[in-house]
C-alpha positions as a LaTeX table, in Angstrom:
\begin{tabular}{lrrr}
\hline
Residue & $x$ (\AA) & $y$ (\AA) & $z$ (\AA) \\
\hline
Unk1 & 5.05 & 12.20 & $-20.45$ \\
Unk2 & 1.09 & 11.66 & $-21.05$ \\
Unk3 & 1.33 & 11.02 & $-16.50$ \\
Unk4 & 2.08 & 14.66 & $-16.25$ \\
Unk5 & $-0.76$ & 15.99 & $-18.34$ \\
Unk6 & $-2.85$ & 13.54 & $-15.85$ \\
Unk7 & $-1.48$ & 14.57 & $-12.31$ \\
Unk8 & $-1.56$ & 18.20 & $-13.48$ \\
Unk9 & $-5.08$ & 17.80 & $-14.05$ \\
Unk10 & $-5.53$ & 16.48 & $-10.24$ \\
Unk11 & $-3.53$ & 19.35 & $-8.94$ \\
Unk12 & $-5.31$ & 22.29 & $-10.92$ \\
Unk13 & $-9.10$ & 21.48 & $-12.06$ \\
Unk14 & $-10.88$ & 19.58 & $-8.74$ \\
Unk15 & $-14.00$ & 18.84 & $-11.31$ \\
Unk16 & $-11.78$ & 15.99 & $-12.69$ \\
Unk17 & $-10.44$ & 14.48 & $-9.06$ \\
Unk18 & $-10.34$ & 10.98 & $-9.19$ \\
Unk19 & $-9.88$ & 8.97 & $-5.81$ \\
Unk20 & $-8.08$ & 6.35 & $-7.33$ \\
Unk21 & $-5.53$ & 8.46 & $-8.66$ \\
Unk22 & $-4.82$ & 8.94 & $-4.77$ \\
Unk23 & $-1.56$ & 8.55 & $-3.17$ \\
Unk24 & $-1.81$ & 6.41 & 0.46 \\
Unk25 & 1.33 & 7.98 & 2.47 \\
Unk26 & 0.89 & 5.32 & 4.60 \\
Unk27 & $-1.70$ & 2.44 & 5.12 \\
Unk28 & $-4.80$ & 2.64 & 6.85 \\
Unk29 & $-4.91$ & $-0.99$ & 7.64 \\
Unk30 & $-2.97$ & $-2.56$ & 10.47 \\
Unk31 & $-0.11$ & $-5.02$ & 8.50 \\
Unk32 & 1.61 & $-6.06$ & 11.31 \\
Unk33 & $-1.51$ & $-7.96$ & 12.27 \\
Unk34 & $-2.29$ & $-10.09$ & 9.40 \\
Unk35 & 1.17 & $-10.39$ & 8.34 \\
Unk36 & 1.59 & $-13.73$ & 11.00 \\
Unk37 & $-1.10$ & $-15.41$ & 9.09 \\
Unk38 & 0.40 & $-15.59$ & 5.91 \\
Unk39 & 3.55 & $-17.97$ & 5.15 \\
Unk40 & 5.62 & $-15.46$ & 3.31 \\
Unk41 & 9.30 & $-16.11$ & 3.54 \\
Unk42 & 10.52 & $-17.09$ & 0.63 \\
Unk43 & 7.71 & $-17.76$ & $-1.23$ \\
Unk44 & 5.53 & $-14.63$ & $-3.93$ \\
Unk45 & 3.23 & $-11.92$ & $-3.27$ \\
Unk46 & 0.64 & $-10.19$ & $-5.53$ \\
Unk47 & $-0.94$ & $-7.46$ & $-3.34$ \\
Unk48 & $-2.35$ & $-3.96$ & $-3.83$ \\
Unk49 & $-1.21$ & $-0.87$ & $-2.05$ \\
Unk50 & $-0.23$ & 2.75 & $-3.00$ \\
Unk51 & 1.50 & 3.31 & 0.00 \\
Unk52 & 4.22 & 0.83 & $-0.50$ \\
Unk53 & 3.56 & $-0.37$ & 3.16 \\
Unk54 & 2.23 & $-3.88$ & 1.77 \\
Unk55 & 5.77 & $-4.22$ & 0.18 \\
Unk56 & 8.18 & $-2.96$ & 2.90 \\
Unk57 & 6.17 & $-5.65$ & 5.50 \\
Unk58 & 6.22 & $-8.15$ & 3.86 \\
Unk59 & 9.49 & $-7.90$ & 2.97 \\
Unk60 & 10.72 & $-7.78$ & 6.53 \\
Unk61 & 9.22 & $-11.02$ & 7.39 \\
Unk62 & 11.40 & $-12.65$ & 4.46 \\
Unk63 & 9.11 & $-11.86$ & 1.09 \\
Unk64 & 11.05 & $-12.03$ & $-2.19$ \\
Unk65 & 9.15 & $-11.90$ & $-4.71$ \\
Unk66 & 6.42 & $-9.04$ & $-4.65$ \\
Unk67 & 4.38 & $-7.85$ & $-7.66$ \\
Unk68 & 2.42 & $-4.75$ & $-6.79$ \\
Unk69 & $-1.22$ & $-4.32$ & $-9.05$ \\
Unk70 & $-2.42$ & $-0.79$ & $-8.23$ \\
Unk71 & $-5.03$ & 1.22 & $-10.31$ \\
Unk72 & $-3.30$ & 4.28 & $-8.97$ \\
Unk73 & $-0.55$ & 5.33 & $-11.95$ \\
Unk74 & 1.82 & 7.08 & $-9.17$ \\
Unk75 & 2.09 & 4.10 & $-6.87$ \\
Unk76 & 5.39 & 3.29 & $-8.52$ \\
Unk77 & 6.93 & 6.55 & $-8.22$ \\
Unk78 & 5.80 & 7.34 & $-4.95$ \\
Unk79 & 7.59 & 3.62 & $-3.66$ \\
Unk80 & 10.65 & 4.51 & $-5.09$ \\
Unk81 & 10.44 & 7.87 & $-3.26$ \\
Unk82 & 9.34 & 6.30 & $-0.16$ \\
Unk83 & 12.47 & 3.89 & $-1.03$ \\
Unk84 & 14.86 & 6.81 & $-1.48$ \\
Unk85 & 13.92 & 8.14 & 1.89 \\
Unk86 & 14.33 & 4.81 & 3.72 \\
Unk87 & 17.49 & 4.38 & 2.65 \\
Unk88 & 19.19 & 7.76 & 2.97 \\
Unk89 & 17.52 & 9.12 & 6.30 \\
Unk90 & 16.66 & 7.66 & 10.17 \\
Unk91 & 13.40 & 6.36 & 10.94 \\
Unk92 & 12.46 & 9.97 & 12.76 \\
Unk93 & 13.38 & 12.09 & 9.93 \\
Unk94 & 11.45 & 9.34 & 7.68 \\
Unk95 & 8.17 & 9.79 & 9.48 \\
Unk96 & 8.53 & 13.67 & 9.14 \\
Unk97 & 9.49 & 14.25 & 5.72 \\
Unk98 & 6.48 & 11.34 & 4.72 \\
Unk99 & 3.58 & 11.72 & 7.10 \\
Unk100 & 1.11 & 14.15 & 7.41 \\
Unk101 & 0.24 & 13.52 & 10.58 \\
Unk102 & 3.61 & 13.56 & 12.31 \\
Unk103 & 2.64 & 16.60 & 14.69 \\
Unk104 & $-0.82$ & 15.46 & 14.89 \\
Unk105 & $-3.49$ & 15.19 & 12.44 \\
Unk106 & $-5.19$ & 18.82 & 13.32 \\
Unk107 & $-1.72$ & 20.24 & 12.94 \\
Unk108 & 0.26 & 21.15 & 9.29 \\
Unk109 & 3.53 & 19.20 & 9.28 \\
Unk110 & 6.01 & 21.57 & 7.70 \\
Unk111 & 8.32 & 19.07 & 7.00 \\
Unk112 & 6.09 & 16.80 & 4.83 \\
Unk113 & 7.26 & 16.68 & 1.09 \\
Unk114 & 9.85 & 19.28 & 2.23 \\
Unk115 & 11.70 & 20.30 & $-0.82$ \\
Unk116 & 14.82 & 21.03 & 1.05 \\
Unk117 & 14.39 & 17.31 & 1.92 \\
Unk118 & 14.29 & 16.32 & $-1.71$ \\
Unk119 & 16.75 & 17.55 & $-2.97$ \\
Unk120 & 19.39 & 16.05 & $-1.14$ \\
Unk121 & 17.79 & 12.57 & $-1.69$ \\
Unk122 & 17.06 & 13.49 & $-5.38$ \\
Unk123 & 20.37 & 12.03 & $-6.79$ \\
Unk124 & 19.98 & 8.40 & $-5.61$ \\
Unk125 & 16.40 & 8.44 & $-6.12$ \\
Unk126 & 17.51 & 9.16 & $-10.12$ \\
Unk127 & 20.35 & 5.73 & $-9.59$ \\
Unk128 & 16.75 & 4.11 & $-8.25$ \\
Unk129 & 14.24 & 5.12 & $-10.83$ \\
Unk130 & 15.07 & 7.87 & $-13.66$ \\
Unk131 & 10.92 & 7.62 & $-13.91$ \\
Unk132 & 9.86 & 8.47 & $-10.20$ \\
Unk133 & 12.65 & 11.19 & $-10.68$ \\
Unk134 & 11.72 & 12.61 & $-13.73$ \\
Unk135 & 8.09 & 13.03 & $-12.09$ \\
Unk136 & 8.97 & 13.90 & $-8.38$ \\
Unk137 & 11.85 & 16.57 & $-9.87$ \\
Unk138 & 8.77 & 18.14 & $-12.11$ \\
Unk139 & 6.61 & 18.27 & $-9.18$ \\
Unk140 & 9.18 & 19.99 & $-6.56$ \\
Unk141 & 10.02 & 22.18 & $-9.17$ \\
Unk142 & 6.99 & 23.38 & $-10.31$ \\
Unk143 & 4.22 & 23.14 & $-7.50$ \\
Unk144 & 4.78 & 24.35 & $-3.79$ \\
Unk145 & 4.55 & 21.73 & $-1.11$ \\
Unk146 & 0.59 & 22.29 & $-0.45$ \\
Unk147 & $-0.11$ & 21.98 & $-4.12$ \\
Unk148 & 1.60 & 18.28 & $-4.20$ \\
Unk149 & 0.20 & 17.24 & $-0.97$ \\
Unk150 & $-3.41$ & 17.00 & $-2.90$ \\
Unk151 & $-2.28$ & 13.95 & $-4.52$ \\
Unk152 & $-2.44$ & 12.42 & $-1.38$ \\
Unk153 & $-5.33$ & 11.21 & 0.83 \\
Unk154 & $-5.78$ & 13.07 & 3.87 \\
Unk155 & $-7.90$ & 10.73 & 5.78 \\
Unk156 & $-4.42$ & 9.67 & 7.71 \\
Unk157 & $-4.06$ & 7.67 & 10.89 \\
Unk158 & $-2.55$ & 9.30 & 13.76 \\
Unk159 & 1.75 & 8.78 & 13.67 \\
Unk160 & 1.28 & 6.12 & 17.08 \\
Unk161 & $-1.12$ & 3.96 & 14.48 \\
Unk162 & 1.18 & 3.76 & 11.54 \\
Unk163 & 3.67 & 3.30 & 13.66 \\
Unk164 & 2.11 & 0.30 & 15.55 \\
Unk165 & 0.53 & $-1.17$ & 12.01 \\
Unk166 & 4.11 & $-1.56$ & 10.27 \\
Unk167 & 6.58 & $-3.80$ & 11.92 \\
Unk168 & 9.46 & $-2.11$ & 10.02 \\
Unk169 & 8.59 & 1.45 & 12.07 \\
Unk170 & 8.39 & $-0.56$ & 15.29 \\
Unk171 & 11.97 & 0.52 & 16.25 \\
Unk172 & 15.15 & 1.96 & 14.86 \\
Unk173 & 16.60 & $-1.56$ & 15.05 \\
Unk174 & 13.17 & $-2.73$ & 12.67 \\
Unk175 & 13.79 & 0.15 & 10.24 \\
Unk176 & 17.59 & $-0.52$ & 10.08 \\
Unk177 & 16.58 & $-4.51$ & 9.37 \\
Unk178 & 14.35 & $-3.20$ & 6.57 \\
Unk179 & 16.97 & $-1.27$ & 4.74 \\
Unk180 & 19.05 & $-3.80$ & 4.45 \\
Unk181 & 16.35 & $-6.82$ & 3.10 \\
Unk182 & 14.85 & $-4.35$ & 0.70 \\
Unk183 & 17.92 & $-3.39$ & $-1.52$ \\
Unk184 & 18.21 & $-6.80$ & $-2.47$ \\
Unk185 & 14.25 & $-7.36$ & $-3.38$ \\
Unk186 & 13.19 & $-6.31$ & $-7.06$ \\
Unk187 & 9.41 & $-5.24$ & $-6.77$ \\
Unk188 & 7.48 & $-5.36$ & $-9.88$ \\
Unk189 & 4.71 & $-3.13$ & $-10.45$ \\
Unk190 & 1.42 & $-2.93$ & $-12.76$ \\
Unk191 & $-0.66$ & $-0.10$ & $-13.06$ \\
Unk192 & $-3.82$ & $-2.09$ & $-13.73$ \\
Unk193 & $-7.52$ & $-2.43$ & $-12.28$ \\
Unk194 & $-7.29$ & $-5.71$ & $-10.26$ \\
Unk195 & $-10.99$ & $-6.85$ & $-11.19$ \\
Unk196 & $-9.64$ & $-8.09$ & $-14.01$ \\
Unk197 & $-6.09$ & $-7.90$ & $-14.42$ \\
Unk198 & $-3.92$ & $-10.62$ & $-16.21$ \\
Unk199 & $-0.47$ & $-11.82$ & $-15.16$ \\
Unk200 & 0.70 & $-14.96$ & $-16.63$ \\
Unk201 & 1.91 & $-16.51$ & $-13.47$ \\
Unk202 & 0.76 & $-17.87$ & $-10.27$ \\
Unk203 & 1.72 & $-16.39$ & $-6.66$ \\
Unk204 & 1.51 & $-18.18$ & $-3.08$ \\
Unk205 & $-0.25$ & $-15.32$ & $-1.51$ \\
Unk206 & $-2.25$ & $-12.28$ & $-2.55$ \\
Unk207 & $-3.57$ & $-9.50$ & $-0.50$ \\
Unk208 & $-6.46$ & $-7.25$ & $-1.88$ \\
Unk209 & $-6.54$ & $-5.09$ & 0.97 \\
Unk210 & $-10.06$ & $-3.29$ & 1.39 \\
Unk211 & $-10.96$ & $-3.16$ & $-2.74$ \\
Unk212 & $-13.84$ & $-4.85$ & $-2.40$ \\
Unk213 & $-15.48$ & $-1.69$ & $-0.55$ \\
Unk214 & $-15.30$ & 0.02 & $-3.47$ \\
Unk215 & $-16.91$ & $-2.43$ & $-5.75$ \\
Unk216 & $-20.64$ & $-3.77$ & $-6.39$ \\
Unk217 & $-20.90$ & $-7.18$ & $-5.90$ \\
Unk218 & $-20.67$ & $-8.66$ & $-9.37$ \\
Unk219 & $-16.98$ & $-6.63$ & $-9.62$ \\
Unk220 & $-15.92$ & $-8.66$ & $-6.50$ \\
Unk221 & $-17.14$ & $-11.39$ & $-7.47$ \\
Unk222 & $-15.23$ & $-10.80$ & $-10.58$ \\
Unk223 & $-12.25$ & $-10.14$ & $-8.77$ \\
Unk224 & $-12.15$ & $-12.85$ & $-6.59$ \\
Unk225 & $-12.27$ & $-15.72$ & $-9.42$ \\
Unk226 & $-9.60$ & $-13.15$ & $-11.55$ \\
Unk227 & $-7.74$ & $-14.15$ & $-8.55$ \\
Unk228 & $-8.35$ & $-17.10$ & $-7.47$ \\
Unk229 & $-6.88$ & $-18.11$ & $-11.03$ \\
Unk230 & $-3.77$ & $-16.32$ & $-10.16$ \\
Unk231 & $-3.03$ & $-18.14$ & $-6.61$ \\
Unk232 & $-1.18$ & $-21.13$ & $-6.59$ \\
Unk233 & $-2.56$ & $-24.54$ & $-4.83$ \\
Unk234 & $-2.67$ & $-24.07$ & $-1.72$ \\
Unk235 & $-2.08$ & $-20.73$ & $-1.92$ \\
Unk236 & $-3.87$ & $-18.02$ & 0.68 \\
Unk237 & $-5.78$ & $-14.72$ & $-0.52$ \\
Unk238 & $-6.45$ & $-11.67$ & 1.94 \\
Unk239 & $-9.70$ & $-11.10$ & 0.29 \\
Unk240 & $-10.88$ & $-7.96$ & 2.45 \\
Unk241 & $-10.11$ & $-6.11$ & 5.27 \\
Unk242 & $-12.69$ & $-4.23$ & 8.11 \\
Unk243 & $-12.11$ & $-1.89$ & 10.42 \\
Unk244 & $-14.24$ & $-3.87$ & 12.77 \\
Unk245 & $-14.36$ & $-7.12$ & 14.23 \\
Unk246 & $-18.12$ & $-9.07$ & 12.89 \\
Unk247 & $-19.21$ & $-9.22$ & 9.49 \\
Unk248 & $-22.92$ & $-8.09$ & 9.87 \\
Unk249 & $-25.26$ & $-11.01$ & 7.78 \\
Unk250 & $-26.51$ & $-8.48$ & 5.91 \\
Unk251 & $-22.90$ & $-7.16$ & 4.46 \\
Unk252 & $-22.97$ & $-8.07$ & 0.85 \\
Unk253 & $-19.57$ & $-9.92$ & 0.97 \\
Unk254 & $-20.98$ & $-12.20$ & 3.61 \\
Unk255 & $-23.50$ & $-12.97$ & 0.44 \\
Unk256 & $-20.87$ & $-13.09$ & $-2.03$ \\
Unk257 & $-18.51$ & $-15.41$ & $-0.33$ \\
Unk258 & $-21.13$ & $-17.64$ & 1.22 \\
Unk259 & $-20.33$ & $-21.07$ & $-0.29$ \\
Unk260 & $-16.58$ & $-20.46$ & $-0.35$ \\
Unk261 & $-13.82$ & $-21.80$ & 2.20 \\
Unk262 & $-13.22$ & $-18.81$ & 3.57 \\
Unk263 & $-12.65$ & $-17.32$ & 6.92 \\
Unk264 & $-13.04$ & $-14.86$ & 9.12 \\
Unk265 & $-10.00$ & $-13.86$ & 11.45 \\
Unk266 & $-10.48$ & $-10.86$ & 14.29 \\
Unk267 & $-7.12$ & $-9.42$ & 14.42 \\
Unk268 & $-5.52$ & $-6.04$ & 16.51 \\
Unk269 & $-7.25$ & $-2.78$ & 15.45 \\
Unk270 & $-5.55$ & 0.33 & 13.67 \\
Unk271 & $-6.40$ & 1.60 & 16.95 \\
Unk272 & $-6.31$ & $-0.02$ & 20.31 \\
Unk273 & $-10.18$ & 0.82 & 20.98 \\
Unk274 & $-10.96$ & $-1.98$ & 18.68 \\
Unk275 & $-10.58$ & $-5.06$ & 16.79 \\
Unk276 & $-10.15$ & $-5.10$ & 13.26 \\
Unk277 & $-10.94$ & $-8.33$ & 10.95 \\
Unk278 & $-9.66$ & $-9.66$ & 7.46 \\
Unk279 & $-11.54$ & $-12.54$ & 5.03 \\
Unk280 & $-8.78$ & $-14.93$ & 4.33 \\
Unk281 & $-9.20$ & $-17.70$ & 1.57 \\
Unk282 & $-6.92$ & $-20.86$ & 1.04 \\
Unk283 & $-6.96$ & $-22.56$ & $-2.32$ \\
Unk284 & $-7.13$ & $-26.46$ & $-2.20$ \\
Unk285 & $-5.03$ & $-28.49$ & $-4.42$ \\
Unk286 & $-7.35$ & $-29.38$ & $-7.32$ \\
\hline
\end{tabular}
Protein backbone atom coordinates (compact mmCIF):
# COMPACT_ATOMS: atom_id res chain seq x y z
CA UNK A 1 0.00 0.00 0.00
CA UNK A 2 1.34 3.53 -1.44
CA UNK A 3 0.22 4.76 2.85
CA UNK A 4 3.10 2.67 3.96
CA UNK A 5 5.76 4.07 1.68
CA UNK A 6 4.26 7.56 3.18
CA UNK A 7 4.23 6.84 7.05
CA UNK A 8 7.60 5.12 6.64
CA UNK A 9 8.88 8.22 5.34
CA UNK A 10 7.53 10.14 8.66
CA UNK A 11 9.07 7.55 10.86
CA UNK A 12 12.68 7.39 9.20
CA UNK A 13 13.75 10.75 7.23
CA UNK A 14 12.53 13.94 9.70
CA UNK A 15 13.50 16.31 6.50
CA UNK A 16 10.11 15.18 5.02
CA UNK A 17 7.82 15.56 8.46
CA UNK A 18 4.67 16.87 7.66
CA UNK A 19 2.35 18.16 10.59
CA UNK A 20 -0.63 17.27 8.95
CA UNK A 21 0.24 13.83 8.58
CA UNK A 22 -0.03 14.01 12.55
CA UNK A 23 -1.98 11.73 14.62
CA UNK A 24 -4.12 13.76 17.64
CA UNK A 25 -4.32 10.89 20.48
CA UNK A 26 -6.69 12.91 21.92
CA UNK A 27 -8.16 16.49 21.35
CA UNK A 28 -6.76 19.57 22.47
CA UNK A 29 -10.02 21.35 22.49
CA UNK A 30 -12.56 21.03 25.26
CA UNK A 31 -15.83 19.03 23.41
CA UNK A 32 -17.80 18.67 26.24
CA UNK A 33 -18.19 22.43 26.19
CA UNK A 34 -19.46 23.24 22.86
CA UNK A 35 -21.17 20.06 22.43
CA UNK A 36 -24.59 21.75 24.41
CA UNK A 37 -24.70 24.30 21.73
CA UNK A 38 -25.22 22.24 18.92
CA UNK A 39 -28.67 20.27 18.31
CA UNK A 40 -27.18 16.95 17.44
CA UNK A 41 -29.42 14.06 18.23
CA UNK A 42 -30.55 12.64 15.47
CA UNK A 43 -29.71 14.89 13.01
CA UNK A 44 -25.70 14.82 10.63
CA UNK A 45 -22.32 15.90 11.36
CA UNK A 46 -19.42 16.87 9.04
CA UNK A 47 -16.48 17.70 11.39
CA UNK A 48 -12.70 17.38 11.35
CA UNK A 49 -10.63 15.57 13.89
CA UNK A 50 -7.75 12.99 13.89
CA UNK A 51 -8.31 12.01 17.21
CA UNK A 52 -11.68 10.52 16.75
CA UNK A 53 -12.81 12.53 19.91
CA UNK A 54 -15.20 14.78 17.62
CA UNK A 55 -16.93 11.41 16.70
CA UNK A 56 -17.15 9.48 20.02
CA UNK A 57 -18.89 13.02 21.61
CA UNK A 58 -20.99 13.57 19.54
CA UNK A 59 -22.13 10.38 19.35
CA UNK A 60 -22.92 10.17 23.03
CA UNK A 61 -25.22 13.03 22.93
CA UNK A 62 -27.36 11.03 20.20
CA UNK A 63 -25.31 11.85 16.68
CA UNK A 64 -26.01 9.38 13.87
CA UNK A 65 -24.80 10.34 11.10
CA UNK A 66 -21.04 11.57 11.21
CA UNK A 67 -18.79 12.09 8.17
CA UNK A 68 -15.25 12.76 9.25
CA UNK A 69 -13.02 15.19 6.48
CA UNK A 70 -9.42 15.01 7.74
CA UNK A 71 -6.27 15.93 5.64
CA UNK A 72 -4.44 13.51 7.88
CA UNK A 73 -4.44 9.91 5.74
CA UNK A 74 -4.21 7.83 9.21
CA UNK A 75 -7.21 9.41 10.87
CA UNK A 76 -9.23 6.42 9.75
CA UNK A 77 -7.05 3.83 10.99
CA UNK A 78 -6.16 5.33 14.07
CA UNK A 79 -10.39 5.62 14.92
CA UNK A 80 -10.83 2.21 14.30
CA UNK A 81 -7.92 1.48 16.68
CA UNK A 82 -9.12 3.89 19.14
CA UNK A 83 -12.58 1.91 18.42
CA UNK A 84 -11.00 -1.49 19.02
CA UNK A 85 -9.73 -0.34 22.35
CA UNK A 86 -13.04 1.14 23.52
CA UNK A 87 -14.73 -1.73 23.01
CA UNK A 88 -12.51 -4.52 24.30
CA UNK A 89 -10.88 -2.76 27.47
CA UNK A 90 -12.17 -0.42 30.73
CA UNK A 91 -11.94 3.17 30.59
CA UNK A 92 -8.49 2.99 32.89
CA UNK A 93 -6.74 0.58 30.77
CA UNK A 94 -8.11 2.82 27.69
CA UNK A 95 -6.43 5.97 28.88
CA UNK A 96 -3.10 3.97 29.40
CA UNK A 97 -2.68 2.02 26.40
CA UNK A 98 -3.84 5.59 24.30
CA UNK A 99 -2.43 8.58 26.11
CA UNK A 100 0.80 9.83 26.42
CA UNK A 101 0.32 11.66 29.18
CA UNK A 102 -1.31 9.14 31.49
CA UNK A 103 1.59 9.36 34.20
CA UNK A 104 2.10 12.90 33.51
CA UNK A 105 3.29 14.72 30.59
CA UNK A 106 7.18 14.95 31.84
CA UNK A 107 6.95 11.24 32.42
CA UNK A 108 7.23 8.19 29.46
CA UNK A 109 4.04 6.13 29.69
CA UNK A 110 5.20 2.57 29.11
CA UNK A 111 2.01 1.39 28.38
CA UNK A 112 1.19 3.72 25.41
CA UNK A 113 0.93 1.78 22.02
CA UNK A 114 1.97 -1.26 24.12
CA UNK A 115 2.36 -4.08 21.75
CA UNK A 116 1.44 -6.62 24.28
CA UNK A 117 -1.77 -4.50 24.29
CA UNK A 118 -2.25 -4.95 20.59
CA UNK A 119 -2.13 -7.93 20.08
CA UNK A 120 -4.82 -9.16 22.05
CA UNK A 121 -7.16 -6.47 20.53
CA UNK A 122 -5.65 -7.15 17.02
CA UNK A 123 -8.29 -9.82 16.00
CA UNK A 124 -11.46 -7.69 16.33
CA UNK A 125 -9.78 -4.70 15.18
CA UNK A 126 -9.25 -6.99 11.68
CA UNK A 127 -13.62 -7.94 12.05
CA UNK A 128 -13.59 -3.78 12.34
CA UNK A 129 -11.32 -2.66 9.58
CA UNK A 130 -8.97 -5.25 7.56
CA UNK A 131 -7.32 -1.58 6.48
CA UNK A 132 -6.46 -0.04 10.02
CA UNK A 133 -5.22 -3.72 10.63
CA UNK A 134 -3.26 -4.28 7.80
CA UNK A 135 -1.42 -0.85 8.77
CA UNK A 136 -1.40 -1.02 12.69
CA UNK A 137 -0.16 -5.01 12.33
CA UNK A 138 2.83 -3.54 9.90
CA UNK A 139 3.62 -0.95 12.34
CA UNK A 140 3.76 -3.23 15.68
CA UNK A 141 5.58 -5.53 13.77
CA UNK A 142 8.11 -3.66 12.33
CA UNK A 143 8.86 -0.42 14.47
CA UNK A 144 9.32 -0.45 18.38
CA UNK A 145 6.84 1.51 20.40
CA UNK A 146 9.04 4.92 20.39
CA UNK A 147 9.43 4.72 16.66
CA UNK A 148 5.37 4.72 16.18
CA UNK A 149 4.76 7.20 18.81
CA UNK A 150 6.35 9.96 16.22
CA UNK A 151 3.28 9.80 14.27
CA UNK A 152 1.69 11.38 16.95
CA UNK A 153 1.68 14.97 18.28
CA UNK A 154 3.24 15.39 21.49
CA UNK A 155 1.92 18.69 22.47
CA UNK A 156 -0.76 16.58 24.77
CA UNK A 157 -3.01 17.90 27.50
CA UNK A 158 -2.50 16.66 30.86
CA UNK A 159 -4.87 13.08 31.49
CA UNK A 160 -7.36 15.45 34.15
CA UNK A 161 -7.96 17.77 30.77
CA UNK A 162 -8.88 15.09 28.34
CA UNK A 163 -10.60 13.64 30.75
CA UNK A 164 -12.76 16.72 31.68
CA UNK A 165 -13.02 17.80 27.68
CA UNK A 166 -14.80 14.37 26.61
CA UNK A 167 -18.05 13.55 28.23
CA UNK A 168 -17.65 9.85 27.28
CA UNK A 169 -14.29 9.68 29.80
CA UNK A 170 -16.30 11.51 32.45
CA UNK A 171 -17.03 8.18 34.26
CA UNK A 172 -17.02 4.45 33.82
CA UNK A 173 -20.82 4.67 33.58
CA UNK A 174 -20.11 7.54 30.40
CA UNK A 175 -17.58 5.19 28.76
CA UNK A 176 -19.85 2.10 29.19
CA UNK A 177 -22.89 4.44 27.52
CA UNK A 178 -20.47 5.13 24.67
CA UNK A 179 -19.73 1.57 23.79
CA UNK A 180 -22.88 0.71 23.41
CA UNK A 181 -24.24 3.97 20.99
CA UNK A 182 -21.14 3.64 18.89
CA UNK A 183 -21.43 0.00 17.53
CA UNK A 184 -24.51 0.89 15.99
CA UNK A 185 -23.15 4.36 14.26
CA UNK A 186 -21.40 3.90 10.73
CA UNK A 187 -18.79 6.85 10.51
CA UNK A 188 -17.74 7.79 7.13
CA UNK A 189 -14.46 9.15 6.49
CA UNK A 190 -12.60 11.35 3.68
CA UNK A 191 -9.12 11.94 3.57
CA UNK A 192 -9.43 15.35 1.93
CA UNK A 193 -8.22 19.10 2.56
CA UNK A 194 -11.43 20.76 3.89
CA UNK A 195 -10.71 24.22 2.06
CA UNK A 196 -12.15 22.83 -0.64
CA UNK A 197 -13.52 19.54 -0.33
CA UNK A 198 -16.73 18.28 -2.18
CA UNK A 199 -19.44 16.03 -0.74
CA UNK A 200 -22.61 15.91 -2.57
CA UNK A 201 -24.84 16.31 0.39
CA UNK A 202 -25.84 18.70 2.98
CA UNK A 203 -25.31 18.18 6.93
CA UNK A 204 -27.15 20.02 9.97
CA UNK A 205 -23.97 20.79 11.72
CA UNK A 206 -20.28 21.02 10.95
CA UNK A 207 -17.40 21.57 13.21
CA UNK A 208 -13.98 22.83 11.79
CA UNK A 209 -12.31 22.74 14.94
CA UNK A 210 -9.17 25.19 15.04
CA UNK A 211 -8.26 24.86 10.93
CA UNK A 212 -8.52 28.16 10.37
CA UNK A 213 -5.15 28.78 12.47
CA UNK A 214 -3.43 27.18 10.04
CA UNK A 215 -4.68 29.00 7.05
CA UNK A 216 -4.14 32.64 5.46
CA UNK A 217 -7.11 34.39 5.20
CA UNK A 218 -8.20 33.91 1.61
CA UNK A 219 -8.01 29.78 2.47
CA UNK A 220 -10.58 30.49 5.27
CA UNK A 221 -12.38 32.42 3.57
CA UNK A 222 -12.40 29.71 1.05
CA UNK A 223 -13.32 27.29 3.49
CA UNK A 224 -15.99 28.89 5.07
CA UNK A 225 -18.22 29.44 1.75
CA UNK A 226 -16.90 25.50 0.73
CA UNK A 227 -18.92 25.06 3.76
CA UNK A 228 -21.37 27.07 4.10
CA UNK A 229 -22.58 25.28 0.75
CA UNK A 230 -22.46 22.05 2.54
CA UNK A 231 -24.75 23.07 5.72
CA UNK A 232 -28.24 22.68 5.50
CA UNK A 233 -30.83 25.73 6.25
CA UNK A 234 -30.66 26.44 9.32
CA UNK A 235 -27.93 24.50 9.90
CA UNK A 236 -24.98 25.62 12.60
CA UNK A 237 -21.07 25.64 11.74
CA UNK A 238 -18.30 25.61 14.59
CA UNK A 239 -16.18 27.79 12.49
CA UNK A 240 -13.07 28.09 14.97
CA UNK A 241 -12.04 27.39 18.20
CA UNK A 242 -9.50 29.61 20.81
CA UNK A 243 -7.89 28.75 23.61
CA UNK A 244 -8.93 32.03 25.08
CA UNK A 245 -11.91 33.83 25.81
CA UNK A 246 -11.84 37.58 23.42
CA UNK A 247 -11.16 37.71 19.91
CA UNK A 248 -8.54 40.60 19.79
CA UNK A 249 -9.90 43.30 16.77
CA UNK A 250 -6.91 42.88 15.23
CA UNK A 251 -7.20 38.81 14.79
CA UNK A 252 -7.63 38.31 11.12
CA UNK A 253 -10.81 36.13 11.51
CA UNK A 254 -12.46 38.97 13.33
CA UNK A 255 -11.72 40.67 9.65
CA UNK A 256 -12.76 37.79 7.75
CA UNK A 257 -16.04 37.11 9.37
CA UNK A 258 -17.01 40.72 9.92
CA UNK A 259 -20.28 41.03 7.94
CA UNK A 260 -21.39 37.49 8.71
CA UNK A 261 -24.06 36.27 11.42
CA UNK A 262 -21.80 34.88 13.44
CA UNK A 263 -21.05 34.63 17.08
CA UNK A 264 -18.90 34.53 19.60
CA UNK A 265 -19.58 32.06 22.62
CA UNK A 266 -16.98 31.99 25.85
CA UNK A 267 -17.20 28.49 26.90
CA UNK A 268 -15.10 26.24 29.89
CA UNK A 269 -11.33 26.15 29.20
CA UNK A 270 -9.15 22.93 28.43
CA UNK A 271 -7.95 24.00 31.66
CA UNK A 272 -9.76 25.44 34.59
CA UNK A 273 -7.35 28.66 34.68
CA UNK A 274 -9.28 29.90 31.76
CA UNK A 275 -12.01 30.34 29.40
CA UNK A 276 -11.89 29.07 26.07
CA UNK A 277 -14.20 30.50 23.06
CA UNK A 278 -15.61 29.01 19.68
CA UNK A 279 -17.10 31.22 16.42
CA UNK A 280 -20.39 29.60 15.79
CA UNK A 281 -22.41 30.39 12.51
CA UNK A 282 -26.18 29.55 11.80
CA UNK A 283 -27.35 29.42 8.22
CA UNK A 284 -30.76 31.19 7.53
CA UNK A 285 -33.29 29.61 5.39
CA UNK A 286 -32.77 31.26 1.98
Amino acid sequence: MDIIKEIEEQLIDKHKHNIFFDIYSFSNENIRGYVPLFDLKNKSLLTVGSSSDQVFNAAYVGCDDITVCDICPLTEYYYYLKLTTLLMYGRDDYLKYLCQSFLGIDHSNELFLNKEIYEKEKDMLKRLSYEAYYIWDYLFNNYDRETIAKLFRNDINPIKDIINSNNYLSSDKDYKRLRNIIQNIQVNFINGNIINQEYGRKFDNIWLSNVAHFLNQGDVLEMFYNSDNALSDNGEMLLSYFWHPIISDKDFLSEAFNNMDIDQIVIPGVSVHEDNSILKYTKKKR
